[in-house]
PQR file with spaces between the fields and no chain letter, atoms N, CA, C, O and H, PARSE charges and radii, in Angstrom:
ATOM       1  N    UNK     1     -60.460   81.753   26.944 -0.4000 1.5000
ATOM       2  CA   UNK     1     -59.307   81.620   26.079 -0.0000 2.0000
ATOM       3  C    UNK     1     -59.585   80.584   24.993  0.5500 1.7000
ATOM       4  O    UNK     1     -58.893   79.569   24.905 -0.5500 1.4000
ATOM       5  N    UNK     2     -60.577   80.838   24.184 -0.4000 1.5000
ATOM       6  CA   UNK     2     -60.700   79.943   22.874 -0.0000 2.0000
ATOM       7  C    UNK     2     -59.363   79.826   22.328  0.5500 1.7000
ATOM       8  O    UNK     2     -59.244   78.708   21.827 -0.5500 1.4000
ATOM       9  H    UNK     2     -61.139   81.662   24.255  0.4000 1.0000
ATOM      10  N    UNK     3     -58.288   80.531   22.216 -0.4000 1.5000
ATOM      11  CA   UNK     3     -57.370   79.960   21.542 -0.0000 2.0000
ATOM      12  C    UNK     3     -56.839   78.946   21.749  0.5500 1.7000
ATOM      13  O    UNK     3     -56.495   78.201   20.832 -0.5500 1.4000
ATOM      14  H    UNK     3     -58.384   81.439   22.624  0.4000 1.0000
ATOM      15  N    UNK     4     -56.597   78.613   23.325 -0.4000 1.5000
ATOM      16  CA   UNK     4     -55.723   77.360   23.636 -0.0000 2.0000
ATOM      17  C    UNK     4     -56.579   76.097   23.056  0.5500 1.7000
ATOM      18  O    UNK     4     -56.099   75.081   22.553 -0.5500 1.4000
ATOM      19  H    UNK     4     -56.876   79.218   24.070  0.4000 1.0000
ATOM      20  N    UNK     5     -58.127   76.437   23.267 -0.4000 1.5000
ATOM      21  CA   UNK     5     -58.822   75.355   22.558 -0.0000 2.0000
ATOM      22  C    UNK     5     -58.778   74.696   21.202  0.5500 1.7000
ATOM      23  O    UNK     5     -58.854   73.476   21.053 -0.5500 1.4000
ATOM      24  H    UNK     5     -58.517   77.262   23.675  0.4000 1.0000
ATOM      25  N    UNK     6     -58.663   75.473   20.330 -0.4000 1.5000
ATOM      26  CA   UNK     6     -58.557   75.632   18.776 -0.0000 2.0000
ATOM      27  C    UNK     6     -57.456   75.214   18.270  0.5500 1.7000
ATOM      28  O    UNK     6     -57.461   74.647   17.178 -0.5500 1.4000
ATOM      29  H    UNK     6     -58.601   76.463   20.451  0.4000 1.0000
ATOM      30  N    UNK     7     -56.092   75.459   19.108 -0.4000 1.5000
ATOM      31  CA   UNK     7     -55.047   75.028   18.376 -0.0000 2.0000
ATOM      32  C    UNK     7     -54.178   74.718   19.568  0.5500 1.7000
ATOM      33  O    UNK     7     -53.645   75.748   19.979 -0.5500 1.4000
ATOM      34  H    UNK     7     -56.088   75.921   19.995  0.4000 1.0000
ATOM      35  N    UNK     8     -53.724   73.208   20.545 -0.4000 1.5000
ATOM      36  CA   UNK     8     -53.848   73.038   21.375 -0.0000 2.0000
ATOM      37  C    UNK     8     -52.005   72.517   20.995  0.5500 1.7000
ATOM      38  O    UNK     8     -51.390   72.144   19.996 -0.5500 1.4000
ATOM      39  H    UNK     8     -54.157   72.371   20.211  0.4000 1.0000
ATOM      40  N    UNK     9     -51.782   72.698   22.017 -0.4000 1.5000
ATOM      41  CA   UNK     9     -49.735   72.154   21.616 -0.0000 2.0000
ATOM      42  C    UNK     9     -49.828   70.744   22.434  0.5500 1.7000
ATOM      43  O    UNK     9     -50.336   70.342   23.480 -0.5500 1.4000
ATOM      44  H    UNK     9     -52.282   73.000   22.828  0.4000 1.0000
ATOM      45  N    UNK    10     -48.879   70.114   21.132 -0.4000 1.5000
ATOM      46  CA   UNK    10     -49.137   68.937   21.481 -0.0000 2.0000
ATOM      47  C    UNK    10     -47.551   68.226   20.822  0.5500 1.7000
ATOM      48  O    UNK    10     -46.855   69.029   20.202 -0.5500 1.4000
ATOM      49  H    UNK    10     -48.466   70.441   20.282  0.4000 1.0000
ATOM      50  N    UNK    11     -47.050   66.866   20.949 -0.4000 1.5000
ATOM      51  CA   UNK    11     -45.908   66.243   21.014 -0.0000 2.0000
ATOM      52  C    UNK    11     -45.777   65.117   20.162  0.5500 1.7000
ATOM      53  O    UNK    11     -46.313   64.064   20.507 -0.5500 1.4000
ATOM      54  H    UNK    11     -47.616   66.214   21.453  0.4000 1.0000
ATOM      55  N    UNK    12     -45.065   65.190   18.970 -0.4000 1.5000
ATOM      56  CA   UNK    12     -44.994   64.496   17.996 -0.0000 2.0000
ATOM      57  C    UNK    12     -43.891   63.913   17.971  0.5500 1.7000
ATOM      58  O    UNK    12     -43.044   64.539   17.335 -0.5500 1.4000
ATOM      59  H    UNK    12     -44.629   66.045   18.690  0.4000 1.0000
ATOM      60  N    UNK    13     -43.415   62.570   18.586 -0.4000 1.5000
ATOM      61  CA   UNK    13     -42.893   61.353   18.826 -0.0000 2.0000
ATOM      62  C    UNK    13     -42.247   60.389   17.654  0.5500 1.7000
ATOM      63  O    UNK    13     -43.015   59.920   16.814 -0.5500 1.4000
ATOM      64  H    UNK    13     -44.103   62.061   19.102  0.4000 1.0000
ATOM      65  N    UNK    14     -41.131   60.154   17.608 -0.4000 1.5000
ATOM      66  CA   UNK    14     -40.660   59.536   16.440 -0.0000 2.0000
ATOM      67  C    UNK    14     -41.074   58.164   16.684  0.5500 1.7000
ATOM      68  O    UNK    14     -41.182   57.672   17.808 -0.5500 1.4000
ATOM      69  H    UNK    14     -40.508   60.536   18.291  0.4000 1.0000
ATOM      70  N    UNK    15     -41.385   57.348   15.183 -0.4000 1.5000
ATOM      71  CA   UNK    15     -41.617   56.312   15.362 -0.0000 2.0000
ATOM      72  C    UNK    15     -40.659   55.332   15.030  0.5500 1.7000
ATOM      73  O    UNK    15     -40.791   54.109   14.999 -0.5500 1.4000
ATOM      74  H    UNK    15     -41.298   57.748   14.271  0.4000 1.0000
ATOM      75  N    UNK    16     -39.222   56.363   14.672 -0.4000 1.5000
ATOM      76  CA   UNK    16     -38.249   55.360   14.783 -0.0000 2.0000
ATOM      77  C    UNK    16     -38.014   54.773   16.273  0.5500 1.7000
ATOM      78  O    UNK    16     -37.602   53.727   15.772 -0.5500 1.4000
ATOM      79  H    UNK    16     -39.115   57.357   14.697  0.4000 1.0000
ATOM      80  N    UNK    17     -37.947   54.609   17.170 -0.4000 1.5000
ATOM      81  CA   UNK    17     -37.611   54.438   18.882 -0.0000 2.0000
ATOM      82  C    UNK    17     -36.714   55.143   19.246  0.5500 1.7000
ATOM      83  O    UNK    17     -35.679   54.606   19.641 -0.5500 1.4000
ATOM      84  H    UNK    17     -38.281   55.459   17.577  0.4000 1.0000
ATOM      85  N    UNK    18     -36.812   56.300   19.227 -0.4000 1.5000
ATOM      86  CA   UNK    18     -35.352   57.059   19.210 -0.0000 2.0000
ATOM      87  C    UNK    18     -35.743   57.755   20.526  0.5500 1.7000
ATOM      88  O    UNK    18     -34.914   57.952   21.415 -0.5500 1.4000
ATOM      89  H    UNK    18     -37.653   56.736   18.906  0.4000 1.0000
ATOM      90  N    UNK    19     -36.973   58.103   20.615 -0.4000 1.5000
ATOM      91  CA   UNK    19     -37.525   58.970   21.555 -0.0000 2.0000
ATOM      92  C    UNK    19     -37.524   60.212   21.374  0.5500 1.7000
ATOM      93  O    UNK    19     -38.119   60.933   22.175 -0.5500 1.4000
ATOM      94  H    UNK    19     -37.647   57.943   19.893  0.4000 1.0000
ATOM      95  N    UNK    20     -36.750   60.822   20.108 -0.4000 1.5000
ATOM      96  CA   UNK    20     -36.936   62.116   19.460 -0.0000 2.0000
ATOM      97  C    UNK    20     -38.288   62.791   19.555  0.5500 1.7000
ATOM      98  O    UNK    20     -39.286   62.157   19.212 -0.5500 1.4000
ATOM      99  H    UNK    20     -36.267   60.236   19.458  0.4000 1.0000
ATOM     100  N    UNK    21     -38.374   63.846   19.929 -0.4000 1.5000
ATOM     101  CA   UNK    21     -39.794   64.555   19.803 -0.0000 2.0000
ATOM     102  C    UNK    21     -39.690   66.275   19.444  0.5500 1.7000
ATOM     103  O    UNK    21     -38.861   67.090   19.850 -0.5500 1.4000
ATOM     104  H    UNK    21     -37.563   64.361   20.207  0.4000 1.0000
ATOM     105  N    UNK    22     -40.830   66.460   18.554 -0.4000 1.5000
ATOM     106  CA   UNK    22     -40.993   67.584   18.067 -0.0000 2.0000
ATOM     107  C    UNK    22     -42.268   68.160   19.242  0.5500 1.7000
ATOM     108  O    UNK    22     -42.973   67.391   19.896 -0.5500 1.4000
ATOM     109  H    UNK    22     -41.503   65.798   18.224  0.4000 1.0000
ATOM     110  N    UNK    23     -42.347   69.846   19.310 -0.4000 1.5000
ATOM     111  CA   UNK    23     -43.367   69.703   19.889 -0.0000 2.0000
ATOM     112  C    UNK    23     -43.797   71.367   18.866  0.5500 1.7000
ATOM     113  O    UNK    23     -43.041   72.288   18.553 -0.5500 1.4000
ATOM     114  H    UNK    23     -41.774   70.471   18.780  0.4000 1.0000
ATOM     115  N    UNK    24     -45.173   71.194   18.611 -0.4000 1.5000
ATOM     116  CA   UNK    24     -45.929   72.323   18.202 -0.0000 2.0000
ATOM     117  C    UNK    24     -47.288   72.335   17.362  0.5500 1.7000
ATOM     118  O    UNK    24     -47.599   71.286   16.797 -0.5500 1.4000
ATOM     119  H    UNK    24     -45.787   70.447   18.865  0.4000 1.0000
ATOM     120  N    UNK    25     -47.967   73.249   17.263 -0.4000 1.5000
ATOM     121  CA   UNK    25     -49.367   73.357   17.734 -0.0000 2.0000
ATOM     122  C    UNK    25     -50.414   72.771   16.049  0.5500 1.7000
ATOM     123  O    UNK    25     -50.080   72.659   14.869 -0.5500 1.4000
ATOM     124  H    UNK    25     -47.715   74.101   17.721  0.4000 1.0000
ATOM     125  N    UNK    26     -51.397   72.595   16.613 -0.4000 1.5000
ATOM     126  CA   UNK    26     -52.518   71.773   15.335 -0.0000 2.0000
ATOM     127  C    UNK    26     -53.873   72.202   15.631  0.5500 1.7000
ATOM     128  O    UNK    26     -54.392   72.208   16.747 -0.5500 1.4000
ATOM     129  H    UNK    26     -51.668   72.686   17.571  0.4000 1.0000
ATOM     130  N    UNK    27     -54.429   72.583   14.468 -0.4000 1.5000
ATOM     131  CA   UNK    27     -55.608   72.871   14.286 -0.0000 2.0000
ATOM     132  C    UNK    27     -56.679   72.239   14.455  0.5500 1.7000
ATOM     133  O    UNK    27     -56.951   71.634   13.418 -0.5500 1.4000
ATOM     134  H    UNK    27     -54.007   72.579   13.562  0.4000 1.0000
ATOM     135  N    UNK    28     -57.726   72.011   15.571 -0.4000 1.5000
ATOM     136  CA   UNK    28     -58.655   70.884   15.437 -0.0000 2.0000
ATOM     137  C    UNK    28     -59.674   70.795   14.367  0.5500 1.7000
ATOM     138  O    UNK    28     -59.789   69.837   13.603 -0.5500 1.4000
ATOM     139  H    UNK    28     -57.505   72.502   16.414  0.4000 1.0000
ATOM     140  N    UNK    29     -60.336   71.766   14.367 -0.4000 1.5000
ATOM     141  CA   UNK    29     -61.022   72.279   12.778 -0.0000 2.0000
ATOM     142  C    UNK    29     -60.232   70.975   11.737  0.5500 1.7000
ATOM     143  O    UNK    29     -60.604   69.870   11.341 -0.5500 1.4000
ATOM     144  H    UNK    29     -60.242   72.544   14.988  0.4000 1.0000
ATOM     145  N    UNK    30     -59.206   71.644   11.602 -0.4000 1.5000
ATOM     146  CA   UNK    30     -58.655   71.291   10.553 -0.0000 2.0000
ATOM     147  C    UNK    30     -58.360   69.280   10.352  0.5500 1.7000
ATOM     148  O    UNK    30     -58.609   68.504    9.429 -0.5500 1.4000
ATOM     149  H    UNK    30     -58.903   72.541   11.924  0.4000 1.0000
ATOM     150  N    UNK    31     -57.820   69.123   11.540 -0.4000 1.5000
ATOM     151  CA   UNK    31     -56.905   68.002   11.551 -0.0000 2.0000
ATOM     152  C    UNK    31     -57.683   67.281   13.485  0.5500 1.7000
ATOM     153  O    UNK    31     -57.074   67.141   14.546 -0.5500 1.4000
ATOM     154  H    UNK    31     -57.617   69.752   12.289  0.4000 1.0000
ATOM     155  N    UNK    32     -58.937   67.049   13.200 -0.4000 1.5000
ATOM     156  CA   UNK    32     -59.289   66.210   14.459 -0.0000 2.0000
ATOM     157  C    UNK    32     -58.331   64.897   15.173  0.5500 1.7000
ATOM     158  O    UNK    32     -57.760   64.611   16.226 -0.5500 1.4000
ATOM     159  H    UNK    32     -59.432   67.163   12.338  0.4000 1.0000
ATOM     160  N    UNK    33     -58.586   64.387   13.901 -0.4000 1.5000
ATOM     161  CA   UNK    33     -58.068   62.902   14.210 -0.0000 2.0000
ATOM     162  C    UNK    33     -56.313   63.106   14.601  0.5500 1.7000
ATOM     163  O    UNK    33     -55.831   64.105   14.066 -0.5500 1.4000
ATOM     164  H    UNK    33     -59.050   64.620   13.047  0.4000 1.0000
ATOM     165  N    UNK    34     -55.381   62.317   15.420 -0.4000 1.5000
ATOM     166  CA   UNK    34     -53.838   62.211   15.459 -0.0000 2.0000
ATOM     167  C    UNK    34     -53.396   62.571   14.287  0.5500 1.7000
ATOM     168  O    UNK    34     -54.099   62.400   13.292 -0.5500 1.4000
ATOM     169  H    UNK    34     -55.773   61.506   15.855  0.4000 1.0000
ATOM     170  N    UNK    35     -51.801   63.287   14.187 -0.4000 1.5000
ATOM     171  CA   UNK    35     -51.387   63.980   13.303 -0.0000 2.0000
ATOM     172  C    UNK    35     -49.827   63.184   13.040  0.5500 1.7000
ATOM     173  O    UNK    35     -49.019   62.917   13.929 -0.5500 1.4000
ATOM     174  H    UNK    35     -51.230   63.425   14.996  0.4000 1.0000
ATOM     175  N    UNK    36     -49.730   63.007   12.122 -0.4000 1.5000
ATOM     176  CA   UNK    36     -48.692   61.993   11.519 -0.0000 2.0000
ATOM     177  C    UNK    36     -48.167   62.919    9.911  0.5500 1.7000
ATOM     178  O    UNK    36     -48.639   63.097    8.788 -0.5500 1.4000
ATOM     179  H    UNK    36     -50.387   63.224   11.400  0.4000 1.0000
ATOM     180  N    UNK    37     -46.576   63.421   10.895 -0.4000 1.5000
ATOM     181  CA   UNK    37     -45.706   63.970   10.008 -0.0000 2.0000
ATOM     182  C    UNK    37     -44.648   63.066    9.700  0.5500 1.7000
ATOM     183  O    UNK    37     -44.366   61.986   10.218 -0.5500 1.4000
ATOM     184  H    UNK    37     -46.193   63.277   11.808  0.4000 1.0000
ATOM     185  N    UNK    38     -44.000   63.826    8.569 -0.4000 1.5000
ATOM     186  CA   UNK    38     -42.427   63.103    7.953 -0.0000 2.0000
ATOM     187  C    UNK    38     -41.889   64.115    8.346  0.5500 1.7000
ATOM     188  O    UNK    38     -42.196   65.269    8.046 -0.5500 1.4000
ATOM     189  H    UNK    38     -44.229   64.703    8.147  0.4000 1.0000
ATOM     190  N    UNK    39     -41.102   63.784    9.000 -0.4000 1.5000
ATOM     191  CA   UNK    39     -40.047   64.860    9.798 -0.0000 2.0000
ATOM     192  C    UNK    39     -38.621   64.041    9.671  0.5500 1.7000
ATOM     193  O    UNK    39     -38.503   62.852    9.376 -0.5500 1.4000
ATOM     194  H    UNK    39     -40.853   62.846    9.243  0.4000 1.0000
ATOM     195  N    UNK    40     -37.248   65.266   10.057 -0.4000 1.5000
ATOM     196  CA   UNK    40     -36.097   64.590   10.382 -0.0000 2.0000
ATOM     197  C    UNK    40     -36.208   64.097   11.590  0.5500 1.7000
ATOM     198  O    UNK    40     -37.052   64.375   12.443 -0.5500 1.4000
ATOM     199  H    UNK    40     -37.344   66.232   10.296  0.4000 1.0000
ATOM     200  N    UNK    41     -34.998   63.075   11.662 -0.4000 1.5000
ATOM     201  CA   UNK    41     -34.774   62.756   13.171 -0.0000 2.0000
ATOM     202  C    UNK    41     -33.665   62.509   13.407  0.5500 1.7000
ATOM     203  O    UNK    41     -33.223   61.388   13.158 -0.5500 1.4000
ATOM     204  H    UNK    41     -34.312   62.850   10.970  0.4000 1.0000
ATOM     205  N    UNK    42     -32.926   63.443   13.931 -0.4000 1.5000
ATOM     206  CA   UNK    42     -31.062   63.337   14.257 -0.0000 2.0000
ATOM     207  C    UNK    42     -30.689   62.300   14.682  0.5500 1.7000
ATOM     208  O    UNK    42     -29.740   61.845   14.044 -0.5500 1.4000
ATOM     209  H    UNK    42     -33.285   64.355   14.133  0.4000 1.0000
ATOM     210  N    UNK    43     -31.057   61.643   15.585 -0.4000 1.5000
ATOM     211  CA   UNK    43     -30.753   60.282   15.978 -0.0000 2.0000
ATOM     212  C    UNK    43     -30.140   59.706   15.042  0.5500 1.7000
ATOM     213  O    UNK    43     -28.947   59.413   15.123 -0.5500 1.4000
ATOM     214  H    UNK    43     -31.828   62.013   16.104  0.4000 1.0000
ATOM     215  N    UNK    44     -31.270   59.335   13.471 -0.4000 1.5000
ATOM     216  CA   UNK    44     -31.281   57.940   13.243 -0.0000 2.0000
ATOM     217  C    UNK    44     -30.548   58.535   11.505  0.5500 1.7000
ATOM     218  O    UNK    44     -30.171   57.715   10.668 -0.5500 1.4000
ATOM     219  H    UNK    44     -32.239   59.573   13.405  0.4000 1.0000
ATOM     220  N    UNK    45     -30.491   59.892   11.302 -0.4000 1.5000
ATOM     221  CA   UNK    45     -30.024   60.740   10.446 -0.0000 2.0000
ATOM     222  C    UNK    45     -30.472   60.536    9.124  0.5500 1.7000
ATOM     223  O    UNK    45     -29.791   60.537    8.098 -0.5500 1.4000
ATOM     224  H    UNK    45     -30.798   60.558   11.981  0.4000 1.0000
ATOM     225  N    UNK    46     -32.128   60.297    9.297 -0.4000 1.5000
ATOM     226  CA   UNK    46     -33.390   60.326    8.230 -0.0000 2.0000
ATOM     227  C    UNK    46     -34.279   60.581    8.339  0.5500 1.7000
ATOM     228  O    UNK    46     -34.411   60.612    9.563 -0.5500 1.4000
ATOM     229  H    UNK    46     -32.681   60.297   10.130  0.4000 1.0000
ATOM     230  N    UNK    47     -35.546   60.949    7.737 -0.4000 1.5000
ATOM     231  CA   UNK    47     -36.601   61.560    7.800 -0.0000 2.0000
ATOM     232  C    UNK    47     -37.790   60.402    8.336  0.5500 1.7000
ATOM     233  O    UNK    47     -37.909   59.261    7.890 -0.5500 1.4000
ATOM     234  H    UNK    47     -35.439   60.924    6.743  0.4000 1.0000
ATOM     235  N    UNK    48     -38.195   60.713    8.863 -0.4000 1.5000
ATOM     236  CA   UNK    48     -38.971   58.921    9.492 -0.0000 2.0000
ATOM     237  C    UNK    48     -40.363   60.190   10.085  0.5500 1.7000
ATOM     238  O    UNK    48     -40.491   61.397   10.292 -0.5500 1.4000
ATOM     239  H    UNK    48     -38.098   61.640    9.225  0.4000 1.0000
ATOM     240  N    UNK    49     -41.420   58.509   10.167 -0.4000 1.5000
ATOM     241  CA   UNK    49     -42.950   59.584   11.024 -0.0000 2.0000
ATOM     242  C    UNK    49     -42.765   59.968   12.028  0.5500 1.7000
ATOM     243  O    UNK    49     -41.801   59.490   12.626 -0.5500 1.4000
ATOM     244  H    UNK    49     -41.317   57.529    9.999  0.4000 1.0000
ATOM     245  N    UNK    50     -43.473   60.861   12.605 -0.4000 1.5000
ATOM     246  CA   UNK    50     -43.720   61.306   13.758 -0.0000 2.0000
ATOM     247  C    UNK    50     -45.360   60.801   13.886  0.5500 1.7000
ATOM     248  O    UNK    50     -46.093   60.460   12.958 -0.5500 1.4000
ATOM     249  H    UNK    50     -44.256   61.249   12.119  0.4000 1.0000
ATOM     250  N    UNK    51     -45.591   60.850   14.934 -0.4000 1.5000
ATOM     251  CA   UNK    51     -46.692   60.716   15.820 -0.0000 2.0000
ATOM     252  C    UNK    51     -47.093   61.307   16.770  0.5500 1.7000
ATOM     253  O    UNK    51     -46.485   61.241   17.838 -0.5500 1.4000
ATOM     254  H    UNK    51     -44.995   61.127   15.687  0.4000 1.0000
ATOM     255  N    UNK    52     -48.465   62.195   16.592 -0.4000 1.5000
ATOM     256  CA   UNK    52     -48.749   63.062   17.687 -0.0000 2.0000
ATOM     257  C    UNK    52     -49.125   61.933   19.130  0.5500 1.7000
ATOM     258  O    UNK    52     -49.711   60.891   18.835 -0.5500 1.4000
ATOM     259  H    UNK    52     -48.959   62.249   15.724  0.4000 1.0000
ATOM     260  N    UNK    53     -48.733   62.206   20.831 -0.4000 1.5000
ATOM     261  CA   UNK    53     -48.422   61.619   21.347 -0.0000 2.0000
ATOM     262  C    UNK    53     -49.560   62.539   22.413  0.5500 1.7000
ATOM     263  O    UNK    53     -49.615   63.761   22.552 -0.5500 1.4000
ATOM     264  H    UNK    53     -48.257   63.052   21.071  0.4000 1.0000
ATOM     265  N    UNK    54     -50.370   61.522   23.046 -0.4000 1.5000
ATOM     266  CA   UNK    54     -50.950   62.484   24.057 -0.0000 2.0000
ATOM     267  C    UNK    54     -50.704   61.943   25.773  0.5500 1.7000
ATOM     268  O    UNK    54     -51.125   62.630   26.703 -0.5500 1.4000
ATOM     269  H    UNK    54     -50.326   60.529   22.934  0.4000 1.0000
């Protein structure tokens, strides 16, 4: 199952402390290193980073 390898699901963690989390999948090819989005976060009712979380 190369796919699960290639694009592996994983949990992107707000770095407001909210404990909000997104969860969905990333390309290793593409994006090796941790993955750091601007996302919403209902909690805190602004767009703040996320942090992929392993």
């Amino acid at each position: 199952m190369a796919r699960n390898e290639l694009r592996p699901i994983i949990k992107l963690r707000s770095t407001a402390g909210t404990g909000h989390t997104y969860v969905t999948r990333k390309n290793r090819r593409n994006d090796p290193d941790r993955m750091v989005l601007r996302k919403f976060d209902p909690v805190v009712r602004r767009h703040v980073d996320f942090r992929e979380e392993r």
